[in-house]
Short mmCIF file of the C-alpha atoms (twelve columns), coordinates in Angstrom:
data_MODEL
# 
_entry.id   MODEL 
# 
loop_
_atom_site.group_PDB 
_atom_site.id 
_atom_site.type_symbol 
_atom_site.label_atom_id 
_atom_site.label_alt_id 
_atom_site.label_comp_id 
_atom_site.label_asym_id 
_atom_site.label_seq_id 
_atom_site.Cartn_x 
_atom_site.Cartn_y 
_atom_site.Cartn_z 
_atom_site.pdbx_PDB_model_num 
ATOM 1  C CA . UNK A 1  0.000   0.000  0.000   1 
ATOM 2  C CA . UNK A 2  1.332   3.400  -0.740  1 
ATOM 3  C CA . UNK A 3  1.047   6.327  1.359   1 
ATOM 4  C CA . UNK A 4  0.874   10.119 -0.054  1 
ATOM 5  C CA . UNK A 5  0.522   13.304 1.791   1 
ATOM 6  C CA . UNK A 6  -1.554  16.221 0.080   1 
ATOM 7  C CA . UNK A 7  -2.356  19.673 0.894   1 
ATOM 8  C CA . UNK A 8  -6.376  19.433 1.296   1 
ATOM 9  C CA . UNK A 9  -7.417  21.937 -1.075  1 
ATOM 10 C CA . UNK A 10 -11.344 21.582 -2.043  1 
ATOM 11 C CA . UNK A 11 -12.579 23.480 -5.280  1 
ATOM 12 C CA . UNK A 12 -15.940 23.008 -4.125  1 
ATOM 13 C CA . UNK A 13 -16.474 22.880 -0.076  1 
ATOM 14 C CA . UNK A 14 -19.774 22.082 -0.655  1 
ATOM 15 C CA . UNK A 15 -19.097 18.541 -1.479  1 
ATOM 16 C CA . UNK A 16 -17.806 17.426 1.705   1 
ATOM 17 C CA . UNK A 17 -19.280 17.902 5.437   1 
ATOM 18 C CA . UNK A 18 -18.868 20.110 7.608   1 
ATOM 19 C CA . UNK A 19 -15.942 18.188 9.087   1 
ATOM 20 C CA . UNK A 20 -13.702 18.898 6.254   1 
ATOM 21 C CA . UNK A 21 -13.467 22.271 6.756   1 
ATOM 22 C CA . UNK A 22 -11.262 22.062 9.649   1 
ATOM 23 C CA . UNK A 23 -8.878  20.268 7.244   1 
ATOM 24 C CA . UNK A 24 -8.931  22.348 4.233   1 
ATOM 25 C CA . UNK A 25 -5.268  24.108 3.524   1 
ATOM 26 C CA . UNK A 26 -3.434  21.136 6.001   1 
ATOM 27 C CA . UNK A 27 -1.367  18.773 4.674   1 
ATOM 28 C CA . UNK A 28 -3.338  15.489 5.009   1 
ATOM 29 C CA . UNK A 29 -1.952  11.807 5.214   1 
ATOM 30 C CA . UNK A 30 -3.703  9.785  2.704   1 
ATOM 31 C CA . UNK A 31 -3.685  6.252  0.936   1 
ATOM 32 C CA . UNK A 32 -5.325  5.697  -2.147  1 
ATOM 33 C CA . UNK A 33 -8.263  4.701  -3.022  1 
ATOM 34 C CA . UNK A 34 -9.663  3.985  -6.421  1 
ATOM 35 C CA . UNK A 35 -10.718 5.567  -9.633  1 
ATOM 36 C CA . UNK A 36 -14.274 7.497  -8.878  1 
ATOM 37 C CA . UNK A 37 -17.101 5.849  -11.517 1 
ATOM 38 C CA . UNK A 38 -19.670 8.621  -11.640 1 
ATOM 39 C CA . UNK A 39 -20.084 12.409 -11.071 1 
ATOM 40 C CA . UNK A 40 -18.393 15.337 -11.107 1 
ATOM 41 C CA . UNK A 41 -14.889 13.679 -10.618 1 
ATOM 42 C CA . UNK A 42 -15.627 10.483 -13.237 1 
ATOM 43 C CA . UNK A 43 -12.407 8.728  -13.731 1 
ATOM 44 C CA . UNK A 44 -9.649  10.110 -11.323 1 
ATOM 45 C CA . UNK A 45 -8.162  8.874  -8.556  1 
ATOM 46 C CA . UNK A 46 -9.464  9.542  -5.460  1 
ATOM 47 C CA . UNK A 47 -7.660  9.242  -1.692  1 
ATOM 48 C CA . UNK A 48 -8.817  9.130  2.141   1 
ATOM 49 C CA . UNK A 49 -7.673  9.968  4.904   1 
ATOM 50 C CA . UNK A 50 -7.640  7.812  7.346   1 
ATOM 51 C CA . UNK A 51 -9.366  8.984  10.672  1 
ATOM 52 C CA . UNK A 52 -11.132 11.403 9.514   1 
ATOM 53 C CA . UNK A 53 -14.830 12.172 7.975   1 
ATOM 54 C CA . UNK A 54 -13.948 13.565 4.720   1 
ATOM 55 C CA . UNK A 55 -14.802 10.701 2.752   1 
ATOM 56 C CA . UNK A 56 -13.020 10.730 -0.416  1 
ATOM 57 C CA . UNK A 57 -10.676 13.172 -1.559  1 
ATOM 58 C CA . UNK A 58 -10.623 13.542 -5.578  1 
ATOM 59 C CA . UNK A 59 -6.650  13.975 -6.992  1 
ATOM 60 C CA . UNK A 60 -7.905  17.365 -7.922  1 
ATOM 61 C CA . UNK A 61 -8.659  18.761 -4.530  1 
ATOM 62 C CA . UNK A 62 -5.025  17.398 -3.353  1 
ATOM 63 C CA . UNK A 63 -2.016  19.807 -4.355  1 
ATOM 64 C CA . UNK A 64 1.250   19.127 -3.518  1 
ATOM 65 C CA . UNK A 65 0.448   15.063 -3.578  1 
ATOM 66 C CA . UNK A 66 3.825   12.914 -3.128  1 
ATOM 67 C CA . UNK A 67 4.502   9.543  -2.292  1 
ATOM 68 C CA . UNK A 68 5.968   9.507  1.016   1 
ATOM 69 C CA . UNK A 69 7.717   7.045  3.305   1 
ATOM 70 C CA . UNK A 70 5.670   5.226  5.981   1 
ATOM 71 C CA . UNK A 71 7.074   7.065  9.064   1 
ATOM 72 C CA . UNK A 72 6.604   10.157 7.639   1 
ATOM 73 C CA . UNK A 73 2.647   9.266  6.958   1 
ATOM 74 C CA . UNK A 74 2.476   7.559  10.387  1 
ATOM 75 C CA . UNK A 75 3.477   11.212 12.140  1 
ATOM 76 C CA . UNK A 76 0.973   13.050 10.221  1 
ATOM 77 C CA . UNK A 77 -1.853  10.466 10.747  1 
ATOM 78 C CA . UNK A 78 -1.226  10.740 14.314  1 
ATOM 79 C CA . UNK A 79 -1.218  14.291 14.348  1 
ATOM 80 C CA . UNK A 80 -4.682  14.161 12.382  1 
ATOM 81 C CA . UNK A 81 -6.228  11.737 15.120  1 
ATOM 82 C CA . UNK A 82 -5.042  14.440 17.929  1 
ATOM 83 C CA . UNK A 83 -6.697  17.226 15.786  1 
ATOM 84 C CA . UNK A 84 -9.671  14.840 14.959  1 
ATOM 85 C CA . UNK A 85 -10.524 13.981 18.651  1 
ATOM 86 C CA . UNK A 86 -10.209 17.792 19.172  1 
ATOM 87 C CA . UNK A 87 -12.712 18.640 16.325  1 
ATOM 88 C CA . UNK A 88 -15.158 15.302 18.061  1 
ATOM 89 C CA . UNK A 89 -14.873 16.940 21.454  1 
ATOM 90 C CA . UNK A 90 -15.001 20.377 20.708  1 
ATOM 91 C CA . UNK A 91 -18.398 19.459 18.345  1 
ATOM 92 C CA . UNK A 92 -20.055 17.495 21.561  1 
ATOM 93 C CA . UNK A 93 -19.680 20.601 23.943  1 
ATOM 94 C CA . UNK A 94 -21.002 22.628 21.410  1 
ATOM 95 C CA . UNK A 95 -23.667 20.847 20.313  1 
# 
């Protein structure tokens, strides 16, 4: 399995929850997923992110995508699932 990291860069916030908006302009560690069949995106390669509600990620709203070595995912995935427990608790207090 290869493992990117991506600046999460959305050219239309509207397709994703509310959730992704605490990630758009951080650099995200993502694997990838397959090649989207229908909509908007038909026929590139999407990503996730693993942790985290986004759902998939089209190549298109990635910039600065790269292969990168595990460790280097496995520090940004962890700081993800700090800042995703953060966005969790932060949403139950306020809601």
């Amino acid at each position: 399995m290869m493992h990117f990291e991506g600046v999460f860069s959305p050219a239309n916030q509207s397709e994703y929850n509310s959730e992704a908006n605490n990630y758009v302009g951080k650099k995200l560690p993502v694997q990838q997923g397959w090649v989207i069949e229908e909509g908007p995106h038909k026929g590139q390669q999407c990503y996730y992110a693993p942790n985290t509600r986004i759902g998939k990620i089209p190549q298109s709203d990635l910039e600065d995508l790269k292969p990168i070595p595990f460790a280097r995912w496995e520090q940004l995935y962890s700081s993800i699932e700090l800042e995703s427990d953060y966005i969790q608790l932060r949403a139950s207090h306020n809601g």
